[in-house]
Each structure stands twice: as C-alpha cells, then as structure tokens.
N, C-alpha and C positions, 0 to 999 in steps of 0.2 A: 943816328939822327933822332931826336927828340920831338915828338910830333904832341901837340895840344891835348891828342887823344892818351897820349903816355901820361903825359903830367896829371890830367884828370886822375886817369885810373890812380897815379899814384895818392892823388891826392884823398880820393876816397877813399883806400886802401885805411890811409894814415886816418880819415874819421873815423873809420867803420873800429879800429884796431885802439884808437884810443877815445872813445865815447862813453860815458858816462854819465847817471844822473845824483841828483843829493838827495838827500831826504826833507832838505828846506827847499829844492827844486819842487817834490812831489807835494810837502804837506801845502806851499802855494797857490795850488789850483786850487780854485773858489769851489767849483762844483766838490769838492772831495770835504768840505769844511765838514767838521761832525760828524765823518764816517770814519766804520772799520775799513783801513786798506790793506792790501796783501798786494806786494810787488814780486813778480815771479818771472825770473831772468832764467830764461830756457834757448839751449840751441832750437835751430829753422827746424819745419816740419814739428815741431812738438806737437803734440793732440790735449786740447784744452777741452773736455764734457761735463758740462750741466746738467745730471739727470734732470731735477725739476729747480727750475730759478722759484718759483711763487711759491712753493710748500718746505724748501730745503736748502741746508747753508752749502751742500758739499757741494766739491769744484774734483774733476779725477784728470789728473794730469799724467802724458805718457810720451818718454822720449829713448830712441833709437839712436842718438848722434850723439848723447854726453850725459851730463847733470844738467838738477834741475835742480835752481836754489829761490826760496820764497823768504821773504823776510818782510813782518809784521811793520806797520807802520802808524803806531797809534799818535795822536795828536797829544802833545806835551805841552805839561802847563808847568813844571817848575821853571824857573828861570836861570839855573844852574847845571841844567841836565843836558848830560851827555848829546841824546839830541840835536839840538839846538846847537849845540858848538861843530862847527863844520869840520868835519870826519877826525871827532876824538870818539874814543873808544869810552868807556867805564869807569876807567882809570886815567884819564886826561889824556892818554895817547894819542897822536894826529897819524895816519891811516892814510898811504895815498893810493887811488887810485888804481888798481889792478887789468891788466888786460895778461889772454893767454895767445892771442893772435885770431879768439874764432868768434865765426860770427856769433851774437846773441839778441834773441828776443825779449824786450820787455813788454808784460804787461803789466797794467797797472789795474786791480780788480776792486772796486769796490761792494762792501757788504750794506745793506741798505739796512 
C-alpha cells in the first residue's frame, strides 16, 4: 500500500538526489553583485572556521563523510564566455548536471 507519507519520502528523495544550482542561479543574487564568491559544496556535518572574519581572508574547512569541492565564482564581463552560457565548459562543451546519490551542502561564502 502506498501511503501519502511514502510518496513524500519519495519525493524528497528524488529533490534531495537531483538538486542543483547554476552559476547564473548564484551570480543573480543582488546582495553578491561586485563580490568575490567561493561556492563550497560539502557533505552534512562539514566544519566551516573563521579564525578572524575582520583581520583575515582564510576560511578552514574539515569533512569526515567525503569531499569537499569549492569553485571560484568571479562575476564575468565578456559576453562570449564560458560563464554565461549555461553549463558549457571552456571549450563550448554543455555539462549536465551530476548527482552521486548523497546528501550535499552548499554554501555560498562571500569575500567582502
């Protein structure tokens, strides 16, 4: 029997396993216009520490469950670049979306 609570589960299952964001998703946000951002997709429990935010740019990241992958998000001004074109690579390549089935954290950090 298929109960409302199955389907749910499933249904999250299926966001949680293929969610994803773009880089025209992130460079979007108004409040991030004109900054450095660093997006850093980490499995649950990761440890994100700030020795000092006011005196210091380092960020010490530390994970026990997998990898941890950060990827630079600088705000693009050609009008031909890679960038800009929704998930091509360097070489015009289109890129789709990856899932390995686990959960993952994004943060989205900006450098002031």
């Amino acid at each position: 029997m298929v109960t409302s609570e199955t389907i749910s589960w499933k249904i999250s299952l299926t966001l949680i396993t293929l969610a994803y964001v773009t880089y025209q998703d992130i460079r979007k946000i108004s409040g991030l216009k004109d900054q450095t951002v660093i997006v850093v997709k980490a499995p649950p429990e990761t440890r994100l520490e700030v020795p000092d935010p006011i005196e210091s740019l380092q960020i010490h990241l530390a994970s026990t469950q997998g990898p941890i992958e950060v990827y630079l998000c600088p705000e693009e001004t050609e009008t031909h670049s890679p960038m800009k074109t929704n998930n091509q690579d360097h070489n015009g390549n289109i890129s789709k979306p990856t899932s390995k089935g686990k959960n993952s954290t994004f943060v989205i950090w900006k450098l002031c």
